[in-house]
ZAVO-691665 format. One record per residue: x, z, y of N, C-alpha, C in turn; residue in three letters. Coordinates in steps of 0.001 Angstrom, whole numbers, padded with zeros to 6 digits, always signed. Example, Ala and Ser with C-alpha at 12.3 -4.5 7.8 and 13.67 -1.06 7.14 Angstrom:
+013190+007800-005690+012300+007800-004500+013200+007800-003300ALA +012850+007080-002250+013670+007140-001060+012900+007870+000030SER 
END
This chain:
-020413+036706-033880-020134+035693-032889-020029+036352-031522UNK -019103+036330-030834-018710+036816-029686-017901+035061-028522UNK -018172+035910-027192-018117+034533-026222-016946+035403-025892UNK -015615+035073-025494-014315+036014-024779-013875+034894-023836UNK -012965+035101-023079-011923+034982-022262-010550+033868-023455UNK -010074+032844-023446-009586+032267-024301-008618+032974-024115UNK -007336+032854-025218-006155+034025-025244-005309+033714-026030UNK -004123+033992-025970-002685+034024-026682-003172+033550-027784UNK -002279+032782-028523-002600+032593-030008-003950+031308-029992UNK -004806+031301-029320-006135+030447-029509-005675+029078-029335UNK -004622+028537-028669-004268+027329-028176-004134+026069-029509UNK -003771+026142-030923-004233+025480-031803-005763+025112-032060UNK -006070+025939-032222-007844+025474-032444-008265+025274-031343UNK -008169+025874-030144-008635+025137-028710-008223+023340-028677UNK -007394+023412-028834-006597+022121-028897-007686+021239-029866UNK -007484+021623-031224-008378+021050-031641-010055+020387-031198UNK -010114+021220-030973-011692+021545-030583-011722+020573-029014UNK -010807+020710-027905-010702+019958-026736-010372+018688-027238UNK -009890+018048-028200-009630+016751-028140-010964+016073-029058UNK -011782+017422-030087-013463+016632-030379-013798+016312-029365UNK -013868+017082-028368-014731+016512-027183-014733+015707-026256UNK -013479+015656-025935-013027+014522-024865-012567+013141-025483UNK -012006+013360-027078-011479+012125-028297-010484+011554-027172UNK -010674+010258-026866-009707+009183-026383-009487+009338-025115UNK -010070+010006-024273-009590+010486-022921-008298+012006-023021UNK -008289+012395-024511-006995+013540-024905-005894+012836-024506UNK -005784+011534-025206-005047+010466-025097-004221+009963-023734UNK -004942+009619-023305-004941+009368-021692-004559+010739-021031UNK -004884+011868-021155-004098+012898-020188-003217+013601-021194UNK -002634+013135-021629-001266+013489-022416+000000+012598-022543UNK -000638+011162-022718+000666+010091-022510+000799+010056-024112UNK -000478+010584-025035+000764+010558-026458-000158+009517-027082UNK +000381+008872-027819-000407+007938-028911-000942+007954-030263UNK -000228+009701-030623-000369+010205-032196-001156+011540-031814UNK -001865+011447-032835-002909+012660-032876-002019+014078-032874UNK -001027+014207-033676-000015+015142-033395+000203+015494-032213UNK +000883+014611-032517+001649+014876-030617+000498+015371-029530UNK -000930+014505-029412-001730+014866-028962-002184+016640-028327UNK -002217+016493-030037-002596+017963-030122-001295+019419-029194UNK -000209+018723-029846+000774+019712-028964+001024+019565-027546UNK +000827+018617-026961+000862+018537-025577-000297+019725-025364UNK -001443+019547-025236-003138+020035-025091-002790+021643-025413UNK -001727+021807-026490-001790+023671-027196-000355+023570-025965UNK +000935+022867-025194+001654+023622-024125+000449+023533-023069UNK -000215+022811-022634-001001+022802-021081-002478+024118-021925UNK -002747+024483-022748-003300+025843-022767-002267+026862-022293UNK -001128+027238-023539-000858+028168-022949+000367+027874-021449UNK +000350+026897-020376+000222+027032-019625-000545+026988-018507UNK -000261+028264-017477-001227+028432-016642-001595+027333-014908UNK -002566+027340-014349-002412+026032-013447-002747+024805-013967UNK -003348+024763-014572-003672+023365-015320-005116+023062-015419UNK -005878+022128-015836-007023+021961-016377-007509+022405-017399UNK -006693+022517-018298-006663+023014-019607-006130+023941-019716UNK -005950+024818-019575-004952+026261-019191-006125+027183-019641UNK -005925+028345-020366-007016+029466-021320-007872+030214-020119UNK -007124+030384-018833-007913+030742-018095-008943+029815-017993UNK -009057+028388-017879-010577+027773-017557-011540+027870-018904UNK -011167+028682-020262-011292+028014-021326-012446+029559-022114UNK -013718+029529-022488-014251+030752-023046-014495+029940-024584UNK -013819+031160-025256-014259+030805-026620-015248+031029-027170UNK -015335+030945-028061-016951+031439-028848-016216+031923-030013UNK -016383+032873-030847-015158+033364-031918-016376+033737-033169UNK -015866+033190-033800-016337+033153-035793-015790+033277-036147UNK -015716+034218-037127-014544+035062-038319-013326+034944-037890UNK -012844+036020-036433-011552+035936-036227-011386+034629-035430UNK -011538+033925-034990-011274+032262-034492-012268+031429-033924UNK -011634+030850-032900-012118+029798-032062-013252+029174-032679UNK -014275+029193-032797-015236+027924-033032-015991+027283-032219UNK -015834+027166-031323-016140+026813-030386-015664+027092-028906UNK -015768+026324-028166-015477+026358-026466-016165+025730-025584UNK -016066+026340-024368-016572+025724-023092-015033+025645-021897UNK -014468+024772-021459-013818+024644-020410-014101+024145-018823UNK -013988+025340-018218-014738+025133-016835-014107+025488-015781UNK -014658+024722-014476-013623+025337-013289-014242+024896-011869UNK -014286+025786-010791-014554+024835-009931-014478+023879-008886UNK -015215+023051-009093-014756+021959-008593-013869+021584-007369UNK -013635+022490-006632-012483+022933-005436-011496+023028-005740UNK -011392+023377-006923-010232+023699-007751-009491+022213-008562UNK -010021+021601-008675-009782+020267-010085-008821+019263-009596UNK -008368+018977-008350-006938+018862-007576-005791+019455-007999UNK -005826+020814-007680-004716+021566-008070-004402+021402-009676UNK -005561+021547-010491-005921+021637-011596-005131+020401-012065UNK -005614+019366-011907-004961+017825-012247-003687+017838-012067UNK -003408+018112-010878-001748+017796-010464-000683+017881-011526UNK -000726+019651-012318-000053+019337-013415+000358+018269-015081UNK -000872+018023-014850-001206+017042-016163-000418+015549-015101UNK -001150+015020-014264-000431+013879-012930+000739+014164-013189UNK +001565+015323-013007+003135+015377-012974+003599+014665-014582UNK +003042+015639-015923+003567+015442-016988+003558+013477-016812UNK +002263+013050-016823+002229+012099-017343+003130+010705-016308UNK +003484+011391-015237+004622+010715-014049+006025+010671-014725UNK +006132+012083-015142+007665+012295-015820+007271+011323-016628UNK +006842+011724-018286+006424+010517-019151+006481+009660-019262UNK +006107+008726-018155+006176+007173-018142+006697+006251-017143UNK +007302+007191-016392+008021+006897-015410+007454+006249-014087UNK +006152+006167-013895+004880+005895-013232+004488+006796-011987UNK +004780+006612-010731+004780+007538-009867+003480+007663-009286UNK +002907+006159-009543+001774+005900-009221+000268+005921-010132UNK +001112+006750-011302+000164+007462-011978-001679+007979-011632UNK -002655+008005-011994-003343+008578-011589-004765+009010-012653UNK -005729+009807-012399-006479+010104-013086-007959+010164-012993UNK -009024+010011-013493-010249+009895-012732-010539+011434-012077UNK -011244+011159-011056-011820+012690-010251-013104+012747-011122UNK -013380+013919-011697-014884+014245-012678-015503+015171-011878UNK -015186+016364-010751-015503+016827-010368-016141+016816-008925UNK -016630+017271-008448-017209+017578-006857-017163+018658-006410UNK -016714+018881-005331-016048+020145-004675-016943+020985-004598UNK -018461+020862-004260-019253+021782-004277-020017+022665-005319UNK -019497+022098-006443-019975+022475-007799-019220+023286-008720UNK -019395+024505-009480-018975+024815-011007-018768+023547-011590UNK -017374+023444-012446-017953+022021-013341-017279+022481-014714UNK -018033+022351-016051-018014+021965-016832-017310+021022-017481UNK -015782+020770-017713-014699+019903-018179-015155+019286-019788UNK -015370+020434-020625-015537+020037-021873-016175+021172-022605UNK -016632+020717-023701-017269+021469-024938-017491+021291-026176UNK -016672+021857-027120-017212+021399-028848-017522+022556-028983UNK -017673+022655-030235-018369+023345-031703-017906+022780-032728UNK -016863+023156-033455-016740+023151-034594-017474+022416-035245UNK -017431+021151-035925-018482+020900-036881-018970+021664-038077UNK -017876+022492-038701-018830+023632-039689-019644+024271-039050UNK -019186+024801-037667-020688+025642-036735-021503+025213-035941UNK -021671+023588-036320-022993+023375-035297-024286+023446-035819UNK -024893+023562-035195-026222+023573-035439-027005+024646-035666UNK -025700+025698-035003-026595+026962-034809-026764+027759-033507UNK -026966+027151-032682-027022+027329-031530-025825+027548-029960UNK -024690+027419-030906-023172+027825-030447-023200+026768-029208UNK -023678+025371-028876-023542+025246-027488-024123+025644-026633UNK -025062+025794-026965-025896+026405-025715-025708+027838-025116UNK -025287+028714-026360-024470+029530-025606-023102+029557-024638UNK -022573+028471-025041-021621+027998-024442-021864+027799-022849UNK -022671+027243-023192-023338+026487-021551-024124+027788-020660UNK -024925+028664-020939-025044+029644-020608-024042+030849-020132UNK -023121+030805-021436-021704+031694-020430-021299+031092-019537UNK -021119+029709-019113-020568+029157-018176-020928+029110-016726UNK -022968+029225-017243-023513+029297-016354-023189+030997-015671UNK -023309+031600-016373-023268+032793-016198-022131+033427-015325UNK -020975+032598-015893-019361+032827-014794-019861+032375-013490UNK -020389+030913-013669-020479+029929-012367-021191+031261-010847UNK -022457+031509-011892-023390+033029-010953-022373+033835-010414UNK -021426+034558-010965-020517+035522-011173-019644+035260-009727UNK -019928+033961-010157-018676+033505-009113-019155+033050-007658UNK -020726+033047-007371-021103+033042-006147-021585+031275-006235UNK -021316+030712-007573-021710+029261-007634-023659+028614-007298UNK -023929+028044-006685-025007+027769-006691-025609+026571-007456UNK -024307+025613-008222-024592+024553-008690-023840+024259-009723UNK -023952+024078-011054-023015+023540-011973-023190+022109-012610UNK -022024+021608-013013-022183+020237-013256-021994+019446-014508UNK -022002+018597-015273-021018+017890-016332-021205+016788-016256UNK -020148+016255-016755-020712+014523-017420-020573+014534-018479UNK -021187+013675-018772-021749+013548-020540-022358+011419-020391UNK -021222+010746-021330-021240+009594-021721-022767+009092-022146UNK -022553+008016-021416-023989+007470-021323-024489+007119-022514UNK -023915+006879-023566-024066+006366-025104-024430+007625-026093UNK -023881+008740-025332-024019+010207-026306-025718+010549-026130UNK -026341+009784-026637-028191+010583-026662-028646+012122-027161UNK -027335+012378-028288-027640+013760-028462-027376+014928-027288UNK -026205+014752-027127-025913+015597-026086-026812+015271-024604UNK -027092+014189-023895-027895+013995-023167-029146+014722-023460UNK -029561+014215-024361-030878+015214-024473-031200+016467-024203UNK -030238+017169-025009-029492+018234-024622-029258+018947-023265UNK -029331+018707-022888-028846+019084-021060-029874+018671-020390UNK -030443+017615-020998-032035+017352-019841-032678+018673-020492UNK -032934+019046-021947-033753+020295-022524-033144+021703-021589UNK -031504+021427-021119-031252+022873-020233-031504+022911-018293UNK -032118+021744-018171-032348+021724-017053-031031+020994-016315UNK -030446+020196-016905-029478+019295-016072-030104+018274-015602UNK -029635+017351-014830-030355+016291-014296-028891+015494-013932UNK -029291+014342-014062-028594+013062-013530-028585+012800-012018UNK -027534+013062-011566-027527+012581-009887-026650+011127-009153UNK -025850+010921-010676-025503+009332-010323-024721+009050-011827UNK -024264+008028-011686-023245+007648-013078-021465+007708-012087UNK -021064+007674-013120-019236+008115-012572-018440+007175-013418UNK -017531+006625-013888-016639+005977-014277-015540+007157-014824UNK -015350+007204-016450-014264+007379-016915-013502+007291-017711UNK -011947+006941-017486-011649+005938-018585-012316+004668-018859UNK -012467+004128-017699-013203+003198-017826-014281+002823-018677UNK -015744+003900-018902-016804+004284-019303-017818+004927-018443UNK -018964+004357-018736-020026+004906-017968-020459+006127-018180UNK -020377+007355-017480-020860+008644-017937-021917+008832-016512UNK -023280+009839-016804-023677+010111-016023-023524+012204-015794UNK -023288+012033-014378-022960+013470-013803-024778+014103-013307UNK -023987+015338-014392-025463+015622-014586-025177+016976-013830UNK -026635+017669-012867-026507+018819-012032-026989+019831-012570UNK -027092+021023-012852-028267+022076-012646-027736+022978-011568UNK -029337+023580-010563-029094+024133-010141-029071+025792-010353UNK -028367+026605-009770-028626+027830-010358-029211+029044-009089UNK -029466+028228-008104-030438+029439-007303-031404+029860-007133UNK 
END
């Protein structure tokens, strides 16, 4: 098990793996209504760069040769620029100029976009490493604070993040769902 830099070729199983985690909000920043289609929008905005989803924000976790996991992260200064491209697709798309998308991020923060694990590889510790490399870039990167949201209904994963030292600093709206934005600090 190795943590890398996401890369050429990974954008199928990334894909995969980004739409466990986010499910019906894939939906919503793609414009598609079929899980297919889904999926191929999510594998062009990997391997393109400038995006939210783009391999640069994206560290894999690699099991036998392949993706099993990910963390997608960026910071939050960044998640403007980041959006815009996905805002454009889904403008072209639907012909909607007035398109728009929820803000998840805060400018002062590392943030944490998304994260699966494979369901054959959970439960062996593969997120939390996840969350640790991330933390680890966030350091790297001069970050003093990293962030996520995580759906108010998800108790596992909540738990989860209170056990890594996240904390709740308000609830956020997305997709019209209650998620609470959770902090840790890292100084």
């Amino acid at each position: 098990m190795t943590i890398r830099q996401a890369e050429s070729g990974d954008a199928p199983a990334l894909a995969r793996l980004i739409l466990l985690a986010v499910q019906d909000i894939a939906y919503q920043l793609t414009g598609e209504d079929d899980e297919g289609d889904v999926l191929r929008r999510l594998e062009a905005f990997i391997d393109s760069e400038g995006n939210r989803f783009s391999r640069s924000c994206i560290l894999a976790l690699e099991e036998d040769g392949r993706p099993a996991g990910m963390i997608l992260c960026y910071h939050g200064s960044d998640a403007r620029r980041l959006y815009e491209p996905v805002l454009e697709h889904l403008r072209r798309k639907g012909g909607d100029p007035s398109v728009t998308i929820d803000d998840e991020a805060d400018e002062d923060e590392y943030y944490i976009d998304a994260i699966a694990v494979d369901p054959s590889h959970q439960g062996k510790g593969y997120a939390k490493r996840l969350i640790a490399a991330a933390e680890g870039r966030a350091k790297e990167l001069g970050c003093d604070k990293i962030a996520l949201n995580v759906d108010q209904t998800n108790e596992g994963a909540h738990a989860l993040y209170v056990k890594l030292d996240y904390r709740a600093d308000k609830e956020i709206q997305i997709h019209g769902k209650p998620y609470w934005h959770m902090v840790k600090s890292l100084a």
